[in-house]
C-alpha positions, 0 to 999 in steps of 0.5 A: 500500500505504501509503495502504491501510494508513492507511486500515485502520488508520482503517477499524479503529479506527472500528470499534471505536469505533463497538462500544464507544460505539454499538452496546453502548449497548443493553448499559450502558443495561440493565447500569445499570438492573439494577445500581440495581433494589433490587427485581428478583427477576431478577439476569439474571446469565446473556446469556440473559436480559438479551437477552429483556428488551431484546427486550421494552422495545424491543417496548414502547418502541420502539428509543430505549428502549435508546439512551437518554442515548448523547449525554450519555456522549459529553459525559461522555467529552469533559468528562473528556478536557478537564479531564485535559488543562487539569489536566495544563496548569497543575498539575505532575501528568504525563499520561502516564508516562515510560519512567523512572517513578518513584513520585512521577510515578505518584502525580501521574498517579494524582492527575491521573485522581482529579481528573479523575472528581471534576470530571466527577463530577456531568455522570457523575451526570446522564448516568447518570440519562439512561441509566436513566431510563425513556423512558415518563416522560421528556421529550425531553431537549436533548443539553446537558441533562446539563450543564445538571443537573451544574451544577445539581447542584453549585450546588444549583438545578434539579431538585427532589431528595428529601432522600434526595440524597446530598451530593457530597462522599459521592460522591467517595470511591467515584467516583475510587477506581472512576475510578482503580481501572478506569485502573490494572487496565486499564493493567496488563492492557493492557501485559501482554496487548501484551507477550505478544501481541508475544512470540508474534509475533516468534516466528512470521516471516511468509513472503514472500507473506503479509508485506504482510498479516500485518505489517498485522494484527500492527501493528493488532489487538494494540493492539485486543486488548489494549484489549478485554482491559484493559476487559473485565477492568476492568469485570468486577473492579470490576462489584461497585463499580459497583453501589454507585456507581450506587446512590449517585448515582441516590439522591434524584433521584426517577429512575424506571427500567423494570421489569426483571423484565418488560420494560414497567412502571415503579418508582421509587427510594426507596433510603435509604442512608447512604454507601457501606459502608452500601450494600454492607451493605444490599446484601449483606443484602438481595439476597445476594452475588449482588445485587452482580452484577445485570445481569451478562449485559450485559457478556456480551453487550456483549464478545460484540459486541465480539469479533463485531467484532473478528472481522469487521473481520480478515476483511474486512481480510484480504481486502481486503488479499490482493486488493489485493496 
């Protein structure tokens, strides 16, 4: 039993891992090709249509049209665990909270997460170019080439960009606050989503039978619950900052993206904001409220997928467990 539960608990989080980084990939690529398409007529707010524009650049491009740029938001996550971790070693800023917070250790904490989206700033900038740009145009990318134009990037060698480039340090601001902004509102949801979560378990005990089975799914699926809750009211709060976020960045690297109003065709990126308000400005102006929202329907889709998962895994974990016992 012991050896089972360890097991499930693996086989779980596998599972869910492999959701969040492989199988919604198609859902970023389009969510982030949406939100830095100025001239889309079609906002695909809705599943609905996203899933029909994904059908017709999969029919036209074929399959790694959708899976573009996967290893490079690998890189990306390694990159920010790694530099979090070397900061945490040398700098008196805390990893993780101790049960007796106080401000200043929340302060340090959330300084820590701000540098660390900083540094691993301009690899998101090139994981980001990866993921839109359209598999037409493009070569076939090596799996350290977001590395390769991060630090060109930051030391100003390698691609040739427009003058339009916005400078790093533009692009600061914006991307620790969205980094900070995602970690807070998703920790909190996670604690409070636990919280209940817990509450309501301790209230309804088990029966003898179903002990063995319950306890497992009471140890691993909260924890999975409460995670998919955290990211999911995240991404849909700061969904607007997003889109100004990928804006800026895409700026000046003569990026081209599919068209997705029709699923084949290409369009360049010719924005010329200033900074950021000027981007929420334009934006507002230009593309209505709504504009802000572009390529809403693949975080539908993306936490659809999610849940089909979720779902999936208790059952057949469900079973197996009743089986065995």
């Amino acid at each position: 039993s012991e050896q089972l539960n360890r097991f499930a608990g693996f086989g779980i989080g596998l599972a869910s891992l492999f959701t969040e980084n492989v199988l919604a990939h198609p859902c970023i690529v389009l969510r982030r090709q949406c939100q830095v398409n100025y001239h889309a007529r079609n906002y695909h707010l809705t599943p609905f249509t996203i899933v029909n524009i994904m059908y017709s650049i999969n029919k036209t491009q074929g399959p790694r049209a959708l899976w573009k740029g996967m290893g490079s938001t690998f890189i990306v996550q390694g990159i920010t665990l790694g530099t979090e971790g070397i900061i945490s070693e040398f700098t008196p800023l805390p990893r993780e909270l101790s049960h007796k917070w106080n401000l200043k250790q929340i302060g340090g904490h959330l300084l820590l997460k701000g540098l660390t989206h900083v540094i691993a700033m301009p690899f998101y900038s090139a994981s980001l170019i990866e993921t839109v740009q359209s598999e037409i145009i493009r070569d076939n990318p090596g799996i350290l080439d977001c590395v390769k134009e991060g630090i060109g990037r930051v030391v100003g060698m390698g691609v040739p960009h427009s003058k339009r480039l916005l400078p790093l340090m533009v692009l600061i601001f914006p991307t620790a606050l969205h980094g900070v902004l995602h970690y807070v509102i998703s920790s909190i949801v996670q604690k409070l989503v636990l919280f209940v979560l817990k509450r309501d378990n301790s209230h309804n005990l088990p029966t003898e039978s179903s002990t063995s089975v319950q306890s497992m799914l009471d140890a691993y699926f909260p924890e999975l619950i409460a995670s998919f809750a955290a990211s999911l009211c995240a991404d849909v709060m700061l969904y607007p900052l997003e889109t100004v976020l990928h804006r800026l960045h895409i700026q000046g690297t003569r990026t081209i993206i599919d068209n997705t109003d029709l699923g084949y065709e290409v369009l360049p990126i010719n924005t010329q904001y200033e900074g950021m308000r000027d981007c929420i400005n334009t934006i507002k102006r230009e593309e209505g409220m709504l504009g802000f929202y572009k390529g809403f329907g693949a975080v539908v889709v993306q936490y659809t997928l999610h849940v089909a998962v979720l779902q999936l895994t208790k059952i057949i974990y469900s079973t197996l467990l009743q089986n065995v016992s």
